[in-house]
Every structure is written in structure tokens, then in C-alpha cells.
DRENKOL-508401 format. One record per residue (C-alpha): x, y, z; residue number from 1. Coordinates in steps of 0.5 Angstrom, whole numbers, plus 2048, in hexadecimal, padded with zeros to 3 digits. Each point is the difference from the previous one (the first is absolute). Example, Ala and Ser with C-alpha at 12.3 -4.5 7.8 and 13.67 -1.06 7.14 Angstrom:
<bado><X>819</X><Y>7F7</Y><Z>810</Z><pos>1</pos></bado>
<bado><X>802</X><Y>807</Y><Z>7FE</Z><pos>2</pos></bado>
This chain:
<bado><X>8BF</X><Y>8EE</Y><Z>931</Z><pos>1</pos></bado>
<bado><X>7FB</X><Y>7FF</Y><Z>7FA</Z><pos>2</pos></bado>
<bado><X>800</X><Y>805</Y><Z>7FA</Z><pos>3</pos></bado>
<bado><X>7F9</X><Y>803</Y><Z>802</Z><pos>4</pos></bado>
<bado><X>803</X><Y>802</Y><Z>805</Z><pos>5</pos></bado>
<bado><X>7FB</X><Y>7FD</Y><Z>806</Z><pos>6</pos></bado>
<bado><X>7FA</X><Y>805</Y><Z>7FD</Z><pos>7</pos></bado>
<bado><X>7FD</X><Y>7F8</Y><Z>7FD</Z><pos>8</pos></bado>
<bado><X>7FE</X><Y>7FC</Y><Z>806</Z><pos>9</pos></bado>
<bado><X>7FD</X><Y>7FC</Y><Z>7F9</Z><pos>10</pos></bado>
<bado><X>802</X><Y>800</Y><Z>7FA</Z><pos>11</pos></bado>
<bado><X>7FA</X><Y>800</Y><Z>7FB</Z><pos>12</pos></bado>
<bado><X>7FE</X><Y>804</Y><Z>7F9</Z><pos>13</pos></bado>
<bado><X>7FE</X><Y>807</Y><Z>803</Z><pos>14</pos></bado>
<bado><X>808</X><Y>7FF</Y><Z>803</Z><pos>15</pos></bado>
<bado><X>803</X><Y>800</Y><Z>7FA</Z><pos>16</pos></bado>
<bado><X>7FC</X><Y>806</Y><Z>7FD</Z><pos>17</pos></bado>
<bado><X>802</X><Y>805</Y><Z>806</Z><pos>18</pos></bado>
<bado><X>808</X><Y>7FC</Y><Z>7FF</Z><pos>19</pos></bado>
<bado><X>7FF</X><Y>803</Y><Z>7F9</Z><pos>20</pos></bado>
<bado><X>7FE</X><Y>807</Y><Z>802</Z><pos>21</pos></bado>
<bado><X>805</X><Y>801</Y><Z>806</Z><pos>22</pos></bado>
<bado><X>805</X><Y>7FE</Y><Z>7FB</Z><pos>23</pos></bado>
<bado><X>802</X><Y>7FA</Y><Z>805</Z><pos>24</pos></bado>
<bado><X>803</X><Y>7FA</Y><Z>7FC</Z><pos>25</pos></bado>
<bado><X>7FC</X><Y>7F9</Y><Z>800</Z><pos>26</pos></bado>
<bado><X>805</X><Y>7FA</Y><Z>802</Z><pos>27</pos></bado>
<bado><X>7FE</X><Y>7F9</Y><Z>7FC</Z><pos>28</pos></bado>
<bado><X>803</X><Y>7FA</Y><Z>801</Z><pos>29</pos></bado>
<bado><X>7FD</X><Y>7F9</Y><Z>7FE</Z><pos>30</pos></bado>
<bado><X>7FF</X><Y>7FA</Y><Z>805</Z><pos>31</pos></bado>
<bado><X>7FD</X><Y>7F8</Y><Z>7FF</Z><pos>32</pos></bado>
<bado><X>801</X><Y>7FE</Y><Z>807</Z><pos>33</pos></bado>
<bado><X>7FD</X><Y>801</Y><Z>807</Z><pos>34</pos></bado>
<bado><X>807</X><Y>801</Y><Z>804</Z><pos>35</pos></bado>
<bado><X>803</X><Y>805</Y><Z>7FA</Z><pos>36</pos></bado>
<bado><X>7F9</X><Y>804</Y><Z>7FF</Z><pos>37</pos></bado>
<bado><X>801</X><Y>801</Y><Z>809</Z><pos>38</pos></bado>
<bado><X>807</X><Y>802</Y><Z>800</Z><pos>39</pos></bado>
<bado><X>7FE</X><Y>806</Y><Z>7FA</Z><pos>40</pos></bado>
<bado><X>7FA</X><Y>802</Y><Z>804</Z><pos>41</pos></bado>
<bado><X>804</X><Y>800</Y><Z>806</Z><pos>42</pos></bado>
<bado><X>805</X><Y>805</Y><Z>7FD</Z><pos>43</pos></bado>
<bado><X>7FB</X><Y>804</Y><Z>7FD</Z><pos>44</pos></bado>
<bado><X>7FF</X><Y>7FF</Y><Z>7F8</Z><pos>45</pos></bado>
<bado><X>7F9</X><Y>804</Y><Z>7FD</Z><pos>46</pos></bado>
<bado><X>7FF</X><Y>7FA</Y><Z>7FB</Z><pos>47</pos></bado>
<bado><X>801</X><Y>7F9</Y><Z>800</Z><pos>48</pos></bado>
<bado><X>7FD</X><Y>7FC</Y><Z>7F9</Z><pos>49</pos></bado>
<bado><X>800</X><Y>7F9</Y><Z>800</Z><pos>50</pos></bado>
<bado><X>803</X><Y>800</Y><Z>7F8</Z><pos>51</pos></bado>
<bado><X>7FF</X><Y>7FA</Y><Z>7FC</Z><pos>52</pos></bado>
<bado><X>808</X><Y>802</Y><Z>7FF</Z><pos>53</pos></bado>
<bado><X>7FF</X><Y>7FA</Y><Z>804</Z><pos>54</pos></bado>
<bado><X>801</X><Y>7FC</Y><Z>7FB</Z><pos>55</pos></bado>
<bado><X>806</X><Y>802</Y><Z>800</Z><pos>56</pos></bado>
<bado><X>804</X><Y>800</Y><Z>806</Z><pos>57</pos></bado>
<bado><X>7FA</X><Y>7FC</Y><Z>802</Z><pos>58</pos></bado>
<bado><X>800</X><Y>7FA</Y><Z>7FC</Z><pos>59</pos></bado>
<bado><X>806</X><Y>801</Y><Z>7FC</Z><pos>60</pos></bado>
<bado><X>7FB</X><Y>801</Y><Z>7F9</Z><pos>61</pos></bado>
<bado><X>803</X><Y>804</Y><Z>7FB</Z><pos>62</pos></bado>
<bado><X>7FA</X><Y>804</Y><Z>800</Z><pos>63</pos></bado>
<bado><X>7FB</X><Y>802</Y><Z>804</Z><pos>64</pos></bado>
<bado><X>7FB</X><Y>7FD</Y><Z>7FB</Z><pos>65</pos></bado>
<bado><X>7FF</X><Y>7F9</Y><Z>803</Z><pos>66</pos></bado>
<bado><X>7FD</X><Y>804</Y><Z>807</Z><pos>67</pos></bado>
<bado><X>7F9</X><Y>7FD</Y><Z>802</Z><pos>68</pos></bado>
<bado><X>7FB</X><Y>804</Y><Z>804</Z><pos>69</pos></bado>
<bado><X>800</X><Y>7FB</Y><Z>804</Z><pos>70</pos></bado>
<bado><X>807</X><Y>800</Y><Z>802</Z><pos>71</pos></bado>
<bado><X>7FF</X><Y>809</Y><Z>800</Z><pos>72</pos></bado>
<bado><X>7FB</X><Y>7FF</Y><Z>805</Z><pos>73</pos></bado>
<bado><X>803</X><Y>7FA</Y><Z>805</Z><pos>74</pos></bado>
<bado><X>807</X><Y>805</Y><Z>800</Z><pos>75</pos></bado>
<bado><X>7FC</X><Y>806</Y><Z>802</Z><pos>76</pos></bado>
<bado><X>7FC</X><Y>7FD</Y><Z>806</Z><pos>77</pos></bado>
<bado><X>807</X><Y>7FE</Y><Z>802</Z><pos>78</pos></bado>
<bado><X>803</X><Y>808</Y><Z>7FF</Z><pos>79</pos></bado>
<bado><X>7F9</X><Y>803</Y><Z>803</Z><pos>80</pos></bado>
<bado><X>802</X><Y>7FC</Y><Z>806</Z><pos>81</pos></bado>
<bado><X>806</X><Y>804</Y><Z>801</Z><pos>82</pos></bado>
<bado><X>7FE</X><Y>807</Y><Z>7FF</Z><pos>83</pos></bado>
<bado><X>7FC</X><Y>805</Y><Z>805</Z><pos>84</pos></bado>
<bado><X>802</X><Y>807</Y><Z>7FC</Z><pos>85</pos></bado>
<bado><X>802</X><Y>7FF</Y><Z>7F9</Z><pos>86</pos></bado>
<bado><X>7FB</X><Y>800</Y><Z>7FA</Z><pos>87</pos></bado>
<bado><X>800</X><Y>7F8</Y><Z>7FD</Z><pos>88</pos></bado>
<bado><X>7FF</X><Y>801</Y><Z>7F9</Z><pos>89</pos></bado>
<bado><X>7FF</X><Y>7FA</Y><Z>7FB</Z><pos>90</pos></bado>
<bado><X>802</X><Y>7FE</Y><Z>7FA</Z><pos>91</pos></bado>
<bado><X>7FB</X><Y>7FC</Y><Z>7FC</Z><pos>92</pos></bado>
<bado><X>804</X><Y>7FB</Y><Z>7FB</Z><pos>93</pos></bado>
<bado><X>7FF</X><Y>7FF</Y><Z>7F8</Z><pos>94</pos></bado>
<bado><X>7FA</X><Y>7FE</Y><Z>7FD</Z><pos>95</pos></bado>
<bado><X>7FC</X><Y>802</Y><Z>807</Z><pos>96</pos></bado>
<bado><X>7FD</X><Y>807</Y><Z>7FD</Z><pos>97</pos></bado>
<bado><X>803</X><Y>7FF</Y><Z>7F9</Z><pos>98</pos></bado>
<bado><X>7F9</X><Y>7FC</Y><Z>7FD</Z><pos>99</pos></bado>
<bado><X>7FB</X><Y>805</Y><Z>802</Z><pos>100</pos></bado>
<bado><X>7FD</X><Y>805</Y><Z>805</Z><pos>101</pos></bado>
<bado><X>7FC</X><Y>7FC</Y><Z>803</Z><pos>102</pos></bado>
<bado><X>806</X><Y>7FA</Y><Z>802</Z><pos>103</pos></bado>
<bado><X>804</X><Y>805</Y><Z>802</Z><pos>104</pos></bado>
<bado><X>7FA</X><Y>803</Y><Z>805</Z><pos>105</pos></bado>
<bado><X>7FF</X><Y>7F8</Y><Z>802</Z><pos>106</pos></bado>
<bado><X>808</X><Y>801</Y><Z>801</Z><pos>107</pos></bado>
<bado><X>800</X><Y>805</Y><Z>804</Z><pos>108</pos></bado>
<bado><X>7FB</X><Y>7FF</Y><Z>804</Z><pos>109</pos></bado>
<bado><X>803</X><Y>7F9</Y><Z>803</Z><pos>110</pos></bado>
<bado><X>806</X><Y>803</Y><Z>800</Z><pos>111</pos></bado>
<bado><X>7FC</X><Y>806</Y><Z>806</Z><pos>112</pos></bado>
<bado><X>7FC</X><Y>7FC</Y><Z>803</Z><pos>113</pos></bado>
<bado><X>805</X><Y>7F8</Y><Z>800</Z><pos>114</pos></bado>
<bado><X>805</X><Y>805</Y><Z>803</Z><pos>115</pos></bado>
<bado><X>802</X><Y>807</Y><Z>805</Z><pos>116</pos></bado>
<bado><X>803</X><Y>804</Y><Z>7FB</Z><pos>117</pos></bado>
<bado><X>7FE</X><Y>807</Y><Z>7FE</Z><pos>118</pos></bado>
<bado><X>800</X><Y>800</Y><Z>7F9</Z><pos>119</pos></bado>
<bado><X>803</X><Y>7FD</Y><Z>7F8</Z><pos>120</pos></bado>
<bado><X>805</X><Y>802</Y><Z>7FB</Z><pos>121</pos></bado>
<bado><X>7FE</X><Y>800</Y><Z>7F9</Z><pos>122</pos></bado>
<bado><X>806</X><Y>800</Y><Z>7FB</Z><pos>123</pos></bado>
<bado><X>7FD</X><Y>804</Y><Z>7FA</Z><pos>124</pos></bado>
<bado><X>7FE</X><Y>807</Y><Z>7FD</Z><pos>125</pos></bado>
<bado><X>7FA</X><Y>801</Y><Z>7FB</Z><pos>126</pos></bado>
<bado><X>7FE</X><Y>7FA</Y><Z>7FE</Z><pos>127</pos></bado>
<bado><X>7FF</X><Y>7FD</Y><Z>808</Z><pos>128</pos></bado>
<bado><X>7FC</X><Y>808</Y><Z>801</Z><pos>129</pos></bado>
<bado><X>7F9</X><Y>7FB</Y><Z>801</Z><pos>130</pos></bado>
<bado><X>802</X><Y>7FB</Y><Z>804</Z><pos>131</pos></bado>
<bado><X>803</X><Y>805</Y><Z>805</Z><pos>132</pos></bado>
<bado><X>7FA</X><Y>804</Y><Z>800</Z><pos>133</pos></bado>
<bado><X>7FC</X><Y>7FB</Y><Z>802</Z><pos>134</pos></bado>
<bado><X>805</X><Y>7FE</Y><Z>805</Z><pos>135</pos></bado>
<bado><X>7FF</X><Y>806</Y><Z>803</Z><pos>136</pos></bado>
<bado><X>7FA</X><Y>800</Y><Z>800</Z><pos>137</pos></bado>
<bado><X>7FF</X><Y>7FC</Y><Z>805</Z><pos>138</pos></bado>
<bado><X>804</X><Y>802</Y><Z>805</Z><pos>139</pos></bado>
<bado><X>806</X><Y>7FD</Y><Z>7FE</Z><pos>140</pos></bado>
<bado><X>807</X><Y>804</Y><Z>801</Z><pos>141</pos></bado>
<bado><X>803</X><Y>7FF</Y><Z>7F9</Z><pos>142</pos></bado>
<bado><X>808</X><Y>802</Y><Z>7FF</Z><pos>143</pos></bado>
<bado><X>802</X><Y>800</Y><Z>7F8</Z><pos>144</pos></bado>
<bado><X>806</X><Y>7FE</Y><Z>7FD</Z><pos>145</pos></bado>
<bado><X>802</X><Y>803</Y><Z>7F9</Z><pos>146</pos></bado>
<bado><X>807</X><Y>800</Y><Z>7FD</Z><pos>147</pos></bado>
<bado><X>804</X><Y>7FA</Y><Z>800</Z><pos>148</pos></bado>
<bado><X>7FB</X><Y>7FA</Y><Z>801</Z><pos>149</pos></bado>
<bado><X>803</X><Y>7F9</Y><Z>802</Z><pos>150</pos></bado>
<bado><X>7F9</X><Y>7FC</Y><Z>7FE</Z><pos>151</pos></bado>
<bado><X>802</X><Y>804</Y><Z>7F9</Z><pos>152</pos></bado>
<bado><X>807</X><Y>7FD</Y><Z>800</Z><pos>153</pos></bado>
<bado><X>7FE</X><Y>7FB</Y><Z>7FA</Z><pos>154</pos></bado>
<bado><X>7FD</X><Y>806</Y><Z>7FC</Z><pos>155</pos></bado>
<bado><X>806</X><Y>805</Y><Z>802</Z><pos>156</pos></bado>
<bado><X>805</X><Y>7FA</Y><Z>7FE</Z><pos>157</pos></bado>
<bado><X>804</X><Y>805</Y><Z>806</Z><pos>158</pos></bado>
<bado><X>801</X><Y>802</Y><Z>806</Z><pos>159</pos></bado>
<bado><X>803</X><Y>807</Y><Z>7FD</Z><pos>160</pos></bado>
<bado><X>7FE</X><Y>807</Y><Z>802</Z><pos>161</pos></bado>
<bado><X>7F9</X><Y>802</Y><Z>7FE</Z><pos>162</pos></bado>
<bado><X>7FE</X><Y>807</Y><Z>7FD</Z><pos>163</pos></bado>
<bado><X>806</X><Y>801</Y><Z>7FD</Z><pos>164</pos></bado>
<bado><X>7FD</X><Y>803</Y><Z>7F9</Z><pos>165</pos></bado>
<bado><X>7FC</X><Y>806</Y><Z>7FF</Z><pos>166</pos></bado>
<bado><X>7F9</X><Y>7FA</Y><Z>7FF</Z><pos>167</pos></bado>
<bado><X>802</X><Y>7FC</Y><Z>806</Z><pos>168</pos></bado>
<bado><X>800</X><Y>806</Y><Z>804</Z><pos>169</pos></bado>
<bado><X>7FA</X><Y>803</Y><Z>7FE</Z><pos>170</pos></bado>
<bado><X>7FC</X><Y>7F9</Y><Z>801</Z><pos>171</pos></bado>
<bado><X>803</X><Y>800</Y><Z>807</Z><pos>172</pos></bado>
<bado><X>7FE</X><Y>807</Y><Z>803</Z><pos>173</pos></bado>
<bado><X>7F9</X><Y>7FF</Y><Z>7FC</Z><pos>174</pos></bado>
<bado><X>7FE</X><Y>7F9</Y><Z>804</Z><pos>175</pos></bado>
<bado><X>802</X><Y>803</Y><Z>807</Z><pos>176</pos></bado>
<bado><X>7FC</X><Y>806</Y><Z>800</Z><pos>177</pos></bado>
<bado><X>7FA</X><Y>7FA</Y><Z>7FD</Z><pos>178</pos></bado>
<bado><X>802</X><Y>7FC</Y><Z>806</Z><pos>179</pos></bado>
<bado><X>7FF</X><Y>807</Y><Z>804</Z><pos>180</pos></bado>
<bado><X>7F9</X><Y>800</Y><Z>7FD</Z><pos>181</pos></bado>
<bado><X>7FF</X><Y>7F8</Y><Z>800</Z><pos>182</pos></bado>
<bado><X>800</X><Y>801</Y><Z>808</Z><pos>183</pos></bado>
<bado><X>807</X><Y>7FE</Y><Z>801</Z><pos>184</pos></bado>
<bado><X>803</X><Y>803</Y><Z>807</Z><pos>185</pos></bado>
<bado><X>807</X><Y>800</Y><Z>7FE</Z><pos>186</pos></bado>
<bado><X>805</X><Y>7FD</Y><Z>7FA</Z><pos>187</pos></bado>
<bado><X>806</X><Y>7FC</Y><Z>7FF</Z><pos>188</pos></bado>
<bado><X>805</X><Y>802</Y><Z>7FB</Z><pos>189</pos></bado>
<bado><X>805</X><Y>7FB</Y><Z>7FF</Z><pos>190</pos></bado>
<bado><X>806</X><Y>801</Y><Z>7FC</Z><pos>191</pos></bado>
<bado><X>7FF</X><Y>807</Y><Z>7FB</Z><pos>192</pos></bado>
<bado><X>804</X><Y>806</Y><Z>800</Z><pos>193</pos></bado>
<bado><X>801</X><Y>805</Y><Z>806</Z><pos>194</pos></bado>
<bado><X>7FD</X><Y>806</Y><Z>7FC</Z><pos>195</pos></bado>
<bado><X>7FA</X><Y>7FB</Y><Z>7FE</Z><pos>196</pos></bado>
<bado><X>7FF</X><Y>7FE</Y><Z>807</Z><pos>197</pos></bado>
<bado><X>800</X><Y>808</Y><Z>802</Z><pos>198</pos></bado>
<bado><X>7FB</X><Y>802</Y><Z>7FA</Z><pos>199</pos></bado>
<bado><X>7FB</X><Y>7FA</Y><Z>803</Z><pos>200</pos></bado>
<bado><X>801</X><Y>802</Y><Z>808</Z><pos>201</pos></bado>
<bado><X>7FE</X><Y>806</Y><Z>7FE</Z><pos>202</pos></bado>
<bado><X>7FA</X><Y>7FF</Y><Z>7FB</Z><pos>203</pos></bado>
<bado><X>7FC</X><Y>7FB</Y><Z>804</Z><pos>204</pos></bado>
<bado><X>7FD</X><Y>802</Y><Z>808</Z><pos>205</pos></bado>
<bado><X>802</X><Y>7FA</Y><Z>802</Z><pos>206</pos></bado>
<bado><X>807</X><Y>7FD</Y><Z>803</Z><pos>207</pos></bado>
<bado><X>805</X><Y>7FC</Y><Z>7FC</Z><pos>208</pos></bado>
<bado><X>803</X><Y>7FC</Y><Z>802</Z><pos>209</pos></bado>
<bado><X>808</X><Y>7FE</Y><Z>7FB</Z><pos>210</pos></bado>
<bado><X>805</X><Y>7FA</Y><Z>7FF</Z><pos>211</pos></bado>
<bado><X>804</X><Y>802</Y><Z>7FC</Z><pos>212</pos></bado>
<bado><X>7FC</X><Y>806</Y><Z>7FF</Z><pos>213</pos></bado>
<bado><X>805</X><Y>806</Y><Z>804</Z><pos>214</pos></bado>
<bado><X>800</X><Y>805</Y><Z>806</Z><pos>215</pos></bado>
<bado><X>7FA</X><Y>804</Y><Z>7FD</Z><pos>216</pos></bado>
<bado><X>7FA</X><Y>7FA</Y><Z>802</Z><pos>217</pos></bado>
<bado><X>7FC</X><Y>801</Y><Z>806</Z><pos>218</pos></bado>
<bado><X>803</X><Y>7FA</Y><Z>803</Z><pos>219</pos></bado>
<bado><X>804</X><Y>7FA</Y><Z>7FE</Z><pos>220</pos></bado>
<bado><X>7FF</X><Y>7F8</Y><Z>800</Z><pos>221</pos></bado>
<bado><X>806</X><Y>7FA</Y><Z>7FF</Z><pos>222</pos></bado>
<bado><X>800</X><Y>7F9</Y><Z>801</Z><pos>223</pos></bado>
<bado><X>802</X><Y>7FE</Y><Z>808</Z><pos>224</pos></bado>
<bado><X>805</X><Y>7FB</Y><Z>7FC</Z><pos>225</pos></bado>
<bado><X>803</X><Y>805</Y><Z>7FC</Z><pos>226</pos></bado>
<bado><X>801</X><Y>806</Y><Z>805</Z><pos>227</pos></bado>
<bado><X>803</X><Y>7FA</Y><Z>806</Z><pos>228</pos></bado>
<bado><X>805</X><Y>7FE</Y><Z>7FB</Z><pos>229</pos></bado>
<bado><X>7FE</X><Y>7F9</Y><Z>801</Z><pos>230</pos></bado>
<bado><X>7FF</X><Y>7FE</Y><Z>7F8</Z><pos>231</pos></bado>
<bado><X>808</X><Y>802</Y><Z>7FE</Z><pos>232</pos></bado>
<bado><X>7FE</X><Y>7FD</Y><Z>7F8</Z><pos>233</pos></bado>
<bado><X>7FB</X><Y>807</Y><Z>7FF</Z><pos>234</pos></bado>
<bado><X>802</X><Y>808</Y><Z>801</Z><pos>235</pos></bado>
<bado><X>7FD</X><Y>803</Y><Z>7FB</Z><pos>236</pos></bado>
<bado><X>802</X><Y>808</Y><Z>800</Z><pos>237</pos></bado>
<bado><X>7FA</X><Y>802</Y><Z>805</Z><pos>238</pos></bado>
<bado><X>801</X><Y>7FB</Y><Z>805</Z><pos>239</pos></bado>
<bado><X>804</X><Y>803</Y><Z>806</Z><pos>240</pos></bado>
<bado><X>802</X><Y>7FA</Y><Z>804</Z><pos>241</pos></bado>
<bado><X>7FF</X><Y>802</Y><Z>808</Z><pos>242</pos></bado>
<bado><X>803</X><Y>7FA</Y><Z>802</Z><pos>243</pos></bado>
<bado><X>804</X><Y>7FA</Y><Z>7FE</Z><pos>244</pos></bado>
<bado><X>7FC</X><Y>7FA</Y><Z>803</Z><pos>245</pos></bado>
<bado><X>802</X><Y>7FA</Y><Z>7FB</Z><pos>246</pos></bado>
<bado><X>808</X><Y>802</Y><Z>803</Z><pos>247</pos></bado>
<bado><X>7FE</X><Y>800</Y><Z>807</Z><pos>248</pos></bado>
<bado><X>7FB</X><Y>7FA</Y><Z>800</Z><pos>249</pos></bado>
<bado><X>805</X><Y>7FB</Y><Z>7FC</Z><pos>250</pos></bado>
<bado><X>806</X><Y>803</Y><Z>805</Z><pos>251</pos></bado>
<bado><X>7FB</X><Y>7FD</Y><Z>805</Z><pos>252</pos></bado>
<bado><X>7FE</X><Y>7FA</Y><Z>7FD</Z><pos>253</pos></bado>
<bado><X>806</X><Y>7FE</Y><Z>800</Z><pos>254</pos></bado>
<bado><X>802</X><Y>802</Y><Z>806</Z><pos>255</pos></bado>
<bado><X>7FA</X><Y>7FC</Y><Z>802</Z><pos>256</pos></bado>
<bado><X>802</X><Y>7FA</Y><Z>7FD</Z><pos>257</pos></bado>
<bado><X>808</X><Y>801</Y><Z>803</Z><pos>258</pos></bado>
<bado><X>7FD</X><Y>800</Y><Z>807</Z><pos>259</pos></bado>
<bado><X>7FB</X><Y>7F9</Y><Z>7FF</Z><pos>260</pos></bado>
<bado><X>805</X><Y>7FD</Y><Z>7FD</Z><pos>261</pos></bado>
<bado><X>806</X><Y>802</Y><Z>805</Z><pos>262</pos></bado>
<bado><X>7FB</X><Y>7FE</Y><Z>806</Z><pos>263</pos></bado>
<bado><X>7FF</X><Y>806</Y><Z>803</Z><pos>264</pos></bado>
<bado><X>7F9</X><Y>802</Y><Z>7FE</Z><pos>265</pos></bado>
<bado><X>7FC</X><Y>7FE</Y><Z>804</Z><pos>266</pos></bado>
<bado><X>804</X><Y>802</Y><Z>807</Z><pos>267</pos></bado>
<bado><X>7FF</X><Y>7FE</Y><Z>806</Z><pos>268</pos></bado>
<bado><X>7FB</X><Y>806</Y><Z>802</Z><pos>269</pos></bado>
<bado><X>7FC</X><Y>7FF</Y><Z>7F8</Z><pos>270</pos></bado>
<bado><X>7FE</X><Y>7F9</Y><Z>803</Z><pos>271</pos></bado>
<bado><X>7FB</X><Y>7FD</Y><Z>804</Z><pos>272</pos></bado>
């Protein structure tokens, strides 16, 4: 059963606001590919976003910053493929609104019209208002992204938890309810505390969505890699794992490679 459940037919921006209202909790994950996004849907998510984490889990890069436009595009044509309820939101990669307005605009344009997908995330608060607003506009849905920000790893010089001092924080809850004003229609907090994430879910109209961020957000968002357990190196404290893959796939692998070498793979009724 999906988390709103079965109210939504389609998920779109007037869901996640009637969610917030009726106090119904949002349910995220990422995907990159067609048969993983389907399998999400099918089991109900709300929200798949096509994150440039692929550069990560992905590509192997250590950040995400290498993620073309190009390669955001090509995975959400394959994700929006597998997805009938879910709302497909997509990460625009580094330096693909950072120049200008008018490039980020240009940006989010090709993104809406080259593919199927309901909306674009921006990480930012303040200094990105303009851009969103302008976004918005034009009548494309715009998810926020504030806390910590992995295109600002290199400026942060960590991966710590953000909003931790009395400035931080206050510069948080500011640029969420600028965000709110810009035309965003919901924000992600990624790693800030948990009464800092309730103070934000509290102050702005529309939803947030935490990683790392606590119970107190209207919905919660985890790479699918981490929550299945498939990368055993990466567990930070808010990944849940939901299922351990990276021991049941080499546990079958191996397996598979006893059989062929064994002879009894492919049987006589595997065979032509």
C-alpha cells in the first residue's frame, strides 16, 4: 500500500500540499534507471528524484559534481519510462544554474521539455531566490534543497551536519521560507538537526522533505543504494538499511559461478 494511502492516483505538487495538510508523511527515494524506478512506483513511493548522487552510486565519482546535463536527462527519460503514479523530479547538476538566471532557466527548460519529468530540484537558499522564482514562473515545479549541499562540498570541506551554531541555523530557516516565497513547492533538509527541521517544517506552507533532518519533516528521502544495503562501505547514522543486497547478490553470484562451472547450469530444460 503507498503511503498516501491510494487517495493519489497521480502524484503531482497539489499532493504533496493536501499530504502536508492532512498530516500524511511523503515517501522519497532516488532512482537512475527504468527497472528500479518501475519496481518504486509499483510499490507505491510519492516521489522518485533522478539525484545527481549518480555520480556517485552511478559512475563511482567521489562527488557528484563531474554530472553532465546531458547524463541527468538521459537517466530521467529511462526512470520516467518506469513510472505511472510517482512524481519524477530532477536534479539539475553543477554549474547548470550557478551562471545566471537566464542559464539556469535554459537549463530547466530543456530539462521539462527533452523529458516526462514533473519538476527540478535546486540546492540553495537565498542566493538562488531569482533563479527559482523565475523557474516558477514559467510553470515549472521547483523542489528546494538547503542544509547540507553536496555541490558545496569543496566550499564546506565536509560532510558534517549543518545548522549546528545559532548563525547557521537562523541563515537555514531564512532561506526556507525565501524559498516558500521564490515559488518552491517543497524543500529538502539534508543533515541539520531535528528541532531545526521541525522549527523549518513548522515555519514554511510547503512540505520538507529530510535526510538526515528527523521524524518532524513532512516526508523523508534516502538514496535506494543505501536504504537496500547494497554499498556496505557507506552507513552513515541516518541511512536505515531495509535490506542487505551486496550479501544476497554475491551469495548468488557465487552460487552462479559453482553452477556453470559444475556443469549444471543450464539444465536440460534451460536449454533449446
Amino acid at each position: 500500500m503507498s503511503s498516501t494511502g491510494g487517495q493519489f492516483r497521480r502524484v503531482t505538487t497539489k499532493t504533496f500540499m493536501l499530504m502536508k495538510q492532512k498530516g500524511i508523511k511523503i515517501s522519497a527515494l532516488t532512482a537512475y534507471d527504468f527497472m528500479t524506478a518501475k519496481l518504486l512506483d509499483s510499490a507505491g513511493i510519492d516521489l522518485l528524484l533522478v539525484g545527481d548522487s549518480l555520480g556517485n552510486v552511478f559512475q563511482g565519482n567521489e562527488t557528484t559534481l563531474p554530472v553532465t546535463m546531458d547524463e541527468m536527462i538521459y537517466h530521467t527519460k529511462a526512470v520516467s519510462k518506469g513510472v505511472s503514479r510517482a512524481m519524477v523530479v530532477v536534479d539539475m547538476p553543477f554549474m547548470s544554474y550557478q551562471l545566471s538566471v537566464d542559464e539556469a532557466f535554459r537549463n530547466a527548460g530543456r530539462i521539462m521539455k527533452e523529458t516526462p519529468a514533473g519538476g527540478v530540484k535546486l540546492e540553495g537558499g537565498e542566493r538562488v531566490a531569482e533563479t527559482i522564482k523565475k523557474i516558477t514562473d514559467a510553470g515549472i515545479p521547483v523542489m528546494g534543497h538547503i542544509g547540507l549541499m553536496p555541490q558545496s562540498i569543496h566550499q564546506y570541506g565536509s560532510y558534517r551536519e549543518r545548522g549546528k551554531n545559532e548563525d547557521e541555523a537562523n541563515e537555514i530557516l531564512n532561506d526556507a521560507k525565501v524559498l516558500e516565497q521564490a515559488g518552491a513547492f517543497s524543500i529538502v533538509l539534508e543533515k541539520i538537526p531535528l528541532e531545526l527541521a521541525k522549527k523549518v517544517t513548522a515555519s514554511v506552507s510547503i512540505p520538507t522533505i529530510g535526510i538526515g533532518a528527523g521524524v518532524e519533516c513532512d516526508g523523508q528521502i534516502l538514496v535506494i543504494s543505501d536504504m537496500l544495503g547494497l554499498n556496505k562501505e557507506f552507513h552513515p547514522r541516518f541511512v536505515r538499511y531495509y535490506a542487505h543486497l551486496a550479501d544476497e547478490i554475491d551469495s548468488a553470484v557465487k552460487k552462479y559461478i559453482h553452477d556453470v562451472r559444475e556443469r549444471s547450469f543450464p539444465s536440460e530444460d534451460e536449454s533449446y
